[in-house]
N, C-alpha and C positions, 0 to 999 in steps of 0.2 A: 966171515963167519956169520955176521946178521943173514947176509945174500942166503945161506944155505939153508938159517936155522926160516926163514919163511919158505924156502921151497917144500921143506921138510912137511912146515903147516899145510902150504898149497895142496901137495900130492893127500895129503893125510884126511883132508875135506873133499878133494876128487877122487877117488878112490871108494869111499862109501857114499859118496854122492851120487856116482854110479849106480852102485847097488840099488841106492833106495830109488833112484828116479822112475822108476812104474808105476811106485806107490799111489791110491791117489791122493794122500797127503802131499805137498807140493814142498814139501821139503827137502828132497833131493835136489831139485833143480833151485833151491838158494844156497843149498852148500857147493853145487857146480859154479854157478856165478861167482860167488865168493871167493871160490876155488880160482879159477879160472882168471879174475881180478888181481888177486896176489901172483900167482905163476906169472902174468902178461909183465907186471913188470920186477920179473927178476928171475926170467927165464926167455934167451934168445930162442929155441927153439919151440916153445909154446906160441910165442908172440908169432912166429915165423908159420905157425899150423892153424892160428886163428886169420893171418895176414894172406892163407890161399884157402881157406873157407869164405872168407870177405870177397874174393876175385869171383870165386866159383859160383855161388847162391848171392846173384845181386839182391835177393828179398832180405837174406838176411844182416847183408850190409846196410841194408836201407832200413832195418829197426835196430840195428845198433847206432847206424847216424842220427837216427831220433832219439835216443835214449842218451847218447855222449852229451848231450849240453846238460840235462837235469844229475848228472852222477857227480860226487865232489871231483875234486881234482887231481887227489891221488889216483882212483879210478879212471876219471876222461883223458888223462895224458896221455897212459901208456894205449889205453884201447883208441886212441885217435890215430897212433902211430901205426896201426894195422890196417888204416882205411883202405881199400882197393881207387886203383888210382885207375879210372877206366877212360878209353880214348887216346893211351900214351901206351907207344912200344919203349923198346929198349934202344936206345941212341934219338929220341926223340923231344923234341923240345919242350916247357909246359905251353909255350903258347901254340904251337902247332898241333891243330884236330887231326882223329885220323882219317885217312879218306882226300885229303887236300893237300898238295903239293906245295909246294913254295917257289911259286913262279914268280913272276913281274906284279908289281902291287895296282891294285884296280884303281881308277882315279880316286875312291873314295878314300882310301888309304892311302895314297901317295901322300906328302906333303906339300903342303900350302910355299910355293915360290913365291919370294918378293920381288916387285917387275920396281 
């Protein structure tokens, strides 16, 4: 019931957030943010449309990763969860780059044998 009555808030501030954001008062785009903050966490399919806008526009994952350390924590957690994870496919390791196979380890990587 809480879950619903903030989405209710969420949509209720995006929605005329919308509206006003041409204005040039800059208050449409804090009731978007705001917006948008509450929806991310306690809405999977928000968090899921902000999480391939992050893939798509590396500029603009790259000013929300600047912006995630100064936000409290109710805000940084859930918009951390939508970082774009770039360099990794699907069935892919996190330590495997793309572009590099996983052959035979070069001596610098090999391990140190005790003779």
């Amino acid at each position: 019931m809480k879950k619903i009555a903030w989405q209710i808030v969420g949509y209720s501030l995006l929605i005329p957030g919308l509206i006003v954001l041409p204005t040039p008062i800059p208050i449409g785009l804090i009731m978007v943010a705001v917006a948008l903050a509450i929806l991310l966490a306690t809405s999977r399919t928000i968090a899921g449309l902000v999480h391939r806008v992050r893939r798509r526009f590396p500029q603009v994952d790259a000013r929300l990763a600047d912006a995630e350390p100064r936000l409290p924590r109710s805000l940084r957690v859930p918009l951390s969860r939508t970082r774009a994870q770039r360099g990794r496919r699907c069935g892919q390791r996190a330590g495997d780059r793309a572009g590099q196979h996983s052959g035979p380890p070069t001596p610098q990587q090999a391990p140190q044998q005790a003779e």
